[in-house]
C-alpha positions as CSV (number, residue, x, y, z in Angstrom):
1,X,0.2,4.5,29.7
2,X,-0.4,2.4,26.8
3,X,3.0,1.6,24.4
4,X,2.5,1.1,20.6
5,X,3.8,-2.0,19.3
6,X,5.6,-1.3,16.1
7,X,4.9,-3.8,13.3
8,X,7.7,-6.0,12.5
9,X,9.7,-6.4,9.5
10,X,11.6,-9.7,8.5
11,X,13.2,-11.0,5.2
12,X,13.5,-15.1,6.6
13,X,16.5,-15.5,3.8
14,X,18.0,-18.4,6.6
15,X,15.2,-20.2,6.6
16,X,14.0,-19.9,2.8
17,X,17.9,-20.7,1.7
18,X,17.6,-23.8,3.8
19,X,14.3,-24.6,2.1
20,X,13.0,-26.5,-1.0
21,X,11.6,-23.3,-2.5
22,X,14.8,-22.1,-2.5
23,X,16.0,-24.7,-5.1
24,X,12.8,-24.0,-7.0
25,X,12.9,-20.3,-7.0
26,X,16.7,-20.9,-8.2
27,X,15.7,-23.1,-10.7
28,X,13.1,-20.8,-12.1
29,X,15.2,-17.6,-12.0
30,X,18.0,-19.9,-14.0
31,X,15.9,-20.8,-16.3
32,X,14.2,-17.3,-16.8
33,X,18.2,-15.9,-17.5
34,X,18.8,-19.2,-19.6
35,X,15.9,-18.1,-21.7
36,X,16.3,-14.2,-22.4
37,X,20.3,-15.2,-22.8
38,X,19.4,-17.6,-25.4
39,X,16.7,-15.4,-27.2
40,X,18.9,-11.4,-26.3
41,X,20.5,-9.9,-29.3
42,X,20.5,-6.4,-27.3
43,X,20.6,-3.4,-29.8
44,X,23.7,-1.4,-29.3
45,X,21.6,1.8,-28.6
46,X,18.2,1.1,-27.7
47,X,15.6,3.6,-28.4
48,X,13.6,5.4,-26.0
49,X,10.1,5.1,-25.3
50,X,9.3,1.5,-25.1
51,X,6.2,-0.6,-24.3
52,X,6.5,-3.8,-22.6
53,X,3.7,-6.1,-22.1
54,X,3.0,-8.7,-19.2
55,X,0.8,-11.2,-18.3
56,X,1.3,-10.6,-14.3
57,X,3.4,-11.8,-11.4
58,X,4.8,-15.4,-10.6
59,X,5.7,-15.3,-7.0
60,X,7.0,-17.9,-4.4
61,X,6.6,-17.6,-0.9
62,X,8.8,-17.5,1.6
63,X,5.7,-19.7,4.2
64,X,4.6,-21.9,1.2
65,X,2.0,-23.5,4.6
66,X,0.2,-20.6,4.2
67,X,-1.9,-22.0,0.9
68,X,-1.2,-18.7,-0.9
69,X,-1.5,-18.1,-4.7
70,X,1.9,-18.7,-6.4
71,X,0.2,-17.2,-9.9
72,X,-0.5,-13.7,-9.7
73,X,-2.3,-13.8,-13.2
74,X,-3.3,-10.5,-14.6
75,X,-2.2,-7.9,-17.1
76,X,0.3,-4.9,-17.0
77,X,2.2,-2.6,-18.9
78,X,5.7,-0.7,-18.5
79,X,6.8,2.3,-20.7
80,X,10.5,2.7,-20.4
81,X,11.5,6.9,-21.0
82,X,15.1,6.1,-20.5
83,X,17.3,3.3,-19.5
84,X,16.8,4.4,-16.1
85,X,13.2,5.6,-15.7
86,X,9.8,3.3,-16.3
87,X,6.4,3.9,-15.3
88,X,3.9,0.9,-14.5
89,X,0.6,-0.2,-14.6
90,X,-1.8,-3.0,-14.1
91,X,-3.7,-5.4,-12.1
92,X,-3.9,-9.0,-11.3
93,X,-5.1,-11.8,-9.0
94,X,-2.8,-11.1,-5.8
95,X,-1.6,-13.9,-3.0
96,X,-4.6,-13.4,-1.2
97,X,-7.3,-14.1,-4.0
98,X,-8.4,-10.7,-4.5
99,X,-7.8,-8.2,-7.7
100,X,-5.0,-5.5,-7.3
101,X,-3.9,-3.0,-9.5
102,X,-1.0,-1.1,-9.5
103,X,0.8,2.3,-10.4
104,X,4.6,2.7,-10.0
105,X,7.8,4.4,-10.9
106,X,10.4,2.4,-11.3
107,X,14.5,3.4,-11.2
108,X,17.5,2.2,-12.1
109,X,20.5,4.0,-12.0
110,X,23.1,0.3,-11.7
111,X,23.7,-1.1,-14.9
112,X,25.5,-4.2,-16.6
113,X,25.6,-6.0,-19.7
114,X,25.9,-9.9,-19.4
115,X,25.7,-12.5,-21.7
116,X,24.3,-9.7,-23.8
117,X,21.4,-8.9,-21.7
118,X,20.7,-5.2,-20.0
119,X,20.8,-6.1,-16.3
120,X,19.8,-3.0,-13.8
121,X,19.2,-2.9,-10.4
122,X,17.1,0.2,-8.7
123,X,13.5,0.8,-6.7
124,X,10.4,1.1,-7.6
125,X,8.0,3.0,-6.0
126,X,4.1,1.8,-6.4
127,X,1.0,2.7,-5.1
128,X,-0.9,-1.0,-4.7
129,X,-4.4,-1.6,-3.7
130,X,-6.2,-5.2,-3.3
131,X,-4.8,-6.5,0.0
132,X,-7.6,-7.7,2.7
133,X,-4.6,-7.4,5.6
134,X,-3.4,-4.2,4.9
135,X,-5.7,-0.9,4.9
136,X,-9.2,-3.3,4.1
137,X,-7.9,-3.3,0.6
138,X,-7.5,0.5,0.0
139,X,-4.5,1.7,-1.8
140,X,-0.7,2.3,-0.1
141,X,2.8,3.3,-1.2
142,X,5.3,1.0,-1.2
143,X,8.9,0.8,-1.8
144,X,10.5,-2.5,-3.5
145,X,13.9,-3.6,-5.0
146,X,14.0,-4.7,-8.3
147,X,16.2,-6.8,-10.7
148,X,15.6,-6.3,-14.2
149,X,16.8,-8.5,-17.1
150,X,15.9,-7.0,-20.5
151,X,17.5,-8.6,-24.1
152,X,16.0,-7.1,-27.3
153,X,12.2,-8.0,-27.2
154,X,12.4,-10.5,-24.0
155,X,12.9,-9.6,-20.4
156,X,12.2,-9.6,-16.0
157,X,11.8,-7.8,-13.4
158,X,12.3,-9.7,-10.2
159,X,11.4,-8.2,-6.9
160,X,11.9,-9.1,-2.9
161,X,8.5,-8.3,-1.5
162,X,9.0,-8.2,3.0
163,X,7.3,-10.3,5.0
164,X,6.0,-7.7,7.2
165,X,3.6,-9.4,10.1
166,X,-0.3,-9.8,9.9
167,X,-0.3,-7.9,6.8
168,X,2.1,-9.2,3.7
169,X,4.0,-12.6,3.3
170,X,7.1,-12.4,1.6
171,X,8.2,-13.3,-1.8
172,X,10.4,-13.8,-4.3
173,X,8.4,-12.2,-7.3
174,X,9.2,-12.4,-10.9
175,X,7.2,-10.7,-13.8
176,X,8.2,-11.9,-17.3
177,X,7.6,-9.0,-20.0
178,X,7.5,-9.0,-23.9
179,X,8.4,-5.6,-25.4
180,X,6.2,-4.8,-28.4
181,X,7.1,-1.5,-29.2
């Protein structure tokens, strides 16, 4: 009788707080809030739909020994219906050097206002493709949190993306966004 191994699951937060790329990721997300604080001027009732525009995905890895790409250049767009409903789309140059595009709907139902800026925390749910390690490339669901930090024409989504073994290294993701409509 054969037993299935099941694949294993792991967020290393020990090891990555211990690390330099946790200063660095830190030091990034800081700055990130420093900037959007500095440029927010939220509008006391924000109209619905919006477009926001982005030029891809910065992300840094948990295994920074791997030699994986930090600068997940590519192009993407969000259309907020509400101030807790978004759909996604894009593609850009992934961790692994290949092109991946990307449909999602993203919600947030947990809301604050700080410093002026609409923070909101929620899910988003995305169909992916692009990833050598997982399905030869074809396209999956998956399931991710997300941080969002929005000011008037300025914002981020920031995402914890699993380390899930011999198919996707973990990351602390952030995707800068410029609303133009």
């Amino acid at each position: 009788m054969k037993v299935a191994r099941s694949r294993q699951v792991s967020f290393p937060a020990a090891t990555f707080v211990r690390s330099r790329n946790f200063g660095r990721a830190v030091l990034f997300l800081g700055s990130a809030i420093f900037a959007g604080a500095a440029l927010a001027d939220v509008a006391a009732e924000p109209v619905f739909p919006q477009v926001w525009l982005n030029p891809g995905i910065y992300s840094q890895h948990f295994d920074s020994g791997k030699g994986l790409r930090n600068d997940n250049v590519g192009f993407g767009a969000e259309v907020a219906l509400s101030k807790e409903h978004s759909l996604m789309v894009g593609s850009f140059i992934n961790s692994n050097r290949q092109r991946s595009h990307y449909g999602s709907y993203l919600w947030r139902p947990l809301r604050w206002e700080v410093a002026g800026l609409d923070v909101a925390a929620g899910v988003l749910i995305g169909a992916f493709d692009g990833y050598p390690n997982y399905r030869d490339g074809a396209w999956f669901i998956a399931p991710l949190p997300v941080l969002s930090i929005e000011g008037k024409r300025l914002g981020a989504n920031i995402s914890l993306i699993p380390t899930v073994t011999n198919r996707f290294d973990g990351a602390l993701s952030i995707q800068l966004k410029l609303r133009v409509w």
